[in-house]
N, C-alpha and C positions, 0 to 999 in steps of 0.2 A: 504493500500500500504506500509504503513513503518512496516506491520510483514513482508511482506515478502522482504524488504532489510535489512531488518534486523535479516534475515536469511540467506539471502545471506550472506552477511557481517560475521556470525558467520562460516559456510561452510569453507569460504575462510579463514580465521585466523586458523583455525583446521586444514587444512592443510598448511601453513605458517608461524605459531606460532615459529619455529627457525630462522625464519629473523627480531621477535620482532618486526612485522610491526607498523607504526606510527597511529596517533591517524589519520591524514589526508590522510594515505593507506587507512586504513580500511572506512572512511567518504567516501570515493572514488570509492570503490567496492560498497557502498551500494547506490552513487549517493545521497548523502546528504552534505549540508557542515558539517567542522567538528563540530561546536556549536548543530546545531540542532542533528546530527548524535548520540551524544553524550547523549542529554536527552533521546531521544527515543532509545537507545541502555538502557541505568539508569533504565528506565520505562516498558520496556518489559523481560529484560532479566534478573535487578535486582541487578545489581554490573556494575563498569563500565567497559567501554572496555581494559583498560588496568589491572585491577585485572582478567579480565578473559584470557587476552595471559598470566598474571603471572600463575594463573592456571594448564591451559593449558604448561605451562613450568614444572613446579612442579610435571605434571604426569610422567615427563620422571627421575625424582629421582635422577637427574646431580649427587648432591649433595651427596646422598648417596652410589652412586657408587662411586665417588670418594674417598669415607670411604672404601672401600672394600667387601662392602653388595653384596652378590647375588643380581641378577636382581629381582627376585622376592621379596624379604626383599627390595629392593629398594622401586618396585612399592610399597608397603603395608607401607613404613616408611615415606610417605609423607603426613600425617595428613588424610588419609582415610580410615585407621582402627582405628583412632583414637573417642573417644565419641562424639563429634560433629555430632550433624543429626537435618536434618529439623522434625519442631516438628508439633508431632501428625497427622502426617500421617498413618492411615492406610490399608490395603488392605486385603482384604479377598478373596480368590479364591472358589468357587463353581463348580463340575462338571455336565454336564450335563445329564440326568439319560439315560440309554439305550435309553427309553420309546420314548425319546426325540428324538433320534439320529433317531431315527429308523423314525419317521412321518415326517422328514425332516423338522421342522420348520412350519408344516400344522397348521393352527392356530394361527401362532407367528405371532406381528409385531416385526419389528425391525423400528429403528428410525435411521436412517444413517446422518452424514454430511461429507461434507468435507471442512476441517478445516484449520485454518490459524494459527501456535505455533510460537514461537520462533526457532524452530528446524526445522523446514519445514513444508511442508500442507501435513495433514492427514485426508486417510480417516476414522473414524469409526463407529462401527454399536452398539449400545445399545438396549438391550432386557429391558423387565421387570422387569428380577431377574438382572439383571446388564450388565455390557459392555460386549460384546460378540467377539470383533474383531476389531484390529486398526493398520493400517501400515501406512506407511510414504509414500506418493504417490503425482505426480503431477495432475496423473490422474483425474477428478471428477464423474466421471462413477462408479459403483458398481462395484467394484474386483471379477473378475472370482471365486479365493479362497471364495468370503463370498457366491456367491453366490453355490459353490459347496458344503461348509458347512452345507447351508440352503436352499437346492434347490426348498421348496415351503412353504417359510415366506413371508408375505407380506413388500415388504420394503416402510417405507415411510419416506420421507426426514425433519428433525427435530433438524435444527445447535443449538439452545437456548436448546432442551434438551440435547443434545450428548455434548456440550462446558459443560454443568454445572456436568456432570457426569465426566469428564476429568478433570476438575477445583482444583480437588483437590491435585493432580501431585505438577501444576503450583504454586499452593500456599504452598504448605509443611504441609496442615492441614485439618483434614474431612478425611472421609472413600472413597475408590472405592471399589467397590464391581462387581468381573468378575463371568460371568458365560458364562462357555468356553467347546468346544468339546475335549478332550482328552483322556488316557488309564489311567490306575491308576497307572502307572509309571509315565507318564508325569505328572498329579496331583499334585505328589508328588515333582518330581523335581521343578512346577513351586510354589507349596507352601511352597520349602525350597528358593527358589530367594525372594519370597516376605518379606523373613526374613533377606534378605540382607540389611542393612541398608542406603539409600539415604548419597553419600560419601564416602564409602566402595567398593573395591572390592575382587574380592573371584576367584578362580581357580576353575577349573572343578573338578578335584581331591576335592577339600575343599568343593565344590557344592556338590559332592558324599557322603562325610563324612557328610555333615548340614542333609542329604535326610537316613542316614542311609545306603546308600547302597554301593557297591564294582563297579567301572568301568569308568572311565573319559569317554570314548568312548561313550559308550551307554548314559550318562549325556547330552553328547554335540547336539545327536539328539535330545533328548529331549527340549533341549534350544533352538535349532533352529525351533522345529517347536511351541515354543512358538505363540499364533496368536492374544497379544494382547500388542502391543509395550508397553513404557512407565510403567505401572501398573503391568504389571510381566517384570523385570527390567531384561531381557537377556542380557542388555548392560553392566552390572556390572560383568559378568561375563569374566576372561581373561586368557591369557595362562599359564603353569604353568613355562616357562623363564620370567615372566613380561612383555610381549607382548601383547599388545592389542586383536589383535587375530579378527577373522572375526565379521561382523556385517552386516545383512540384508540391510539392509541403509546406509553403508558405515563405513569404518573407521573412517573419516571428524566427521561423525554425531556421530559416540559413543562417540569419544573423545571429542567434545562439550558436551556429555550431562553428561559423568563423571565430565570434570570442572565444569559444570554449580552448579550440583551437590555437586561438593568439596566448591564450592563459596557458595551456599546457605547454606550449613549446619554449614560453622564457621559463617555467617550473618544472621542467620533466621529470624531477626525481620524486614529487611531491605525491604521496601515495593518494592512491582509489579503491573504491571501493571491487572488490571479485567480484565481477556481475558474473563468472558463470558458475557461484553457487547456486543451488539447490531453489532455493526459494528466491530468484530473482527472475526464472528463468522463464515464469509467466508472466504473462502481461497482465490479468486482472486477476491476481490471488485473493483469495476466499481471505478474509478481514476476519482475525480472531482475537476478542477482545483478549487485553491481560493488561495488568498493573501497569502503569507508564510503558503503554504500546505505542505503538503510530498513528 
């Protein structure tokens, strides 16, 4: 119960972040007092609440603009092009071969959950060769989209596998390894994002330039039909005035997971909580009252 007010609680600072809400605003949206609110915000998300509305302030580059920076030199001059990045993460994207496309997943399991992050509950679906598909949903039903990707995999539901294939996001360290349906345009585009560094962000234009190739436009589809949140980072991508710019999940959620992001990468050593214990691993756990619970 306390990921998910405590996802709440991030939702709503993402979009409020210029009223510099109080540490007993935000204890208040997540229905915690402020002491307790406070640990379990420390503990899940890894910095406290109020270094993450700093953050979250810091992406709008006040300060640099009042230097006379372009907006975009704004956005890029507030320590997220800087060397700073969570360590030893990394990701390797795999495409899937024709062969594959083509049997529609006849033979495949996938391992699906749905998941309880800091960001919101997700669902996603893990192959063999690696994560295969993960959106941000309240739903816990199997996604129309996976199942139109894989219309005869067998799915079987498996939260302790699919948390410890994600796990390595959450902690800044270990490999993910996707294997994803795409053209070899998109491939390409999403193995130039993976090269974006956790704390960084990059323009569509500059996404064009990483990938080799000529066309913001055609980059930008590419990004959106990205289909595996998190681990190919479409969120790091932004406009080229320094505008955040659209996000599948919301604006709220990109710009949490940019600060969360700016936050881990100057503190990487700074502990979090194991999301892939036992009882994290769902998205809506059954609420059992007991003495100073959640």
């Amino acid at each position: 119960m306390s990921m998910e007010r405590i996802s709440r609680a991030l939702l709503y600072v993402a979009a409020h972040y210029e009223e510099q809400p109080s540490l007993e605003r935000m204890a208040s949206e997540a229905e915690l007092s402020p002491a307790h609110f406070q640990r379990r915000f420390q503990s899940l998300v890894g910095i406290s609440p109020k270094a993450f509305v700093q953050h979250l302030t810091a992406l709008d580059a006040a300060e640099a603009l009042r230097r006379g920076s372009s907006v975009l030199d704004a956005a890029l001059a507030v320590g997220l092009s800087g060397p700073g990045r969570l360590h030893d993460l990394t990701v390797k994207v795999d495409g899937v071969t024709p062969g594959d496309m083509a049997r529609g997943g006849l033979g495949l399991t996938l391992a699906v959950a749905h998941l309880a992050t800091p960001m919101g509950p997700m669902f996603a679906a893990l192959a063999p060769r690696g994560l295969a598909f993960a959106v941000f949903t309240e739903d816990p039903s199997v996604p129309a989209e996976l199942r139109r990707l894989w219309p005869r995999a067998r799915i079987r539901r498996d939260p302790a596998a699919v948390a410890r294939a994600l796990h390595p996001f959450w902690r800044g360290k270990g490999q993910i390894r996707c294997w994803v349906q795409g053209t070899a345009f998109q491939l390409q585009i999403w193995r130039a994002l993976v090269g974006v560094r956790p704390g960084q962000r990059i323009s569509y234009q500059g996404l064009a330039a990483e990938a080799g190739l000529i066309g913001a436009r055609a980059v930008g589809g590419a990004v959106a039909a990205n289909p595996v949140a998190l681990a190919i980072p479409c969120h790091r991508v932004i406009l080229s005035t320094g505008a955040a710019g659209n996000y599948h999940w919301g604006p709220d959620r990109k710009r949490c997971l940019l600060a969360w992001e700016r936050a881990r990468a100057e503190n990487p050593k700074r502990p979090i909580q194991d999301l892939t214990q036992k009882k994290f691993t769902q998205a809506r756990p059954k609420l059992t009252p007991r003495a100073g619970g959640d």
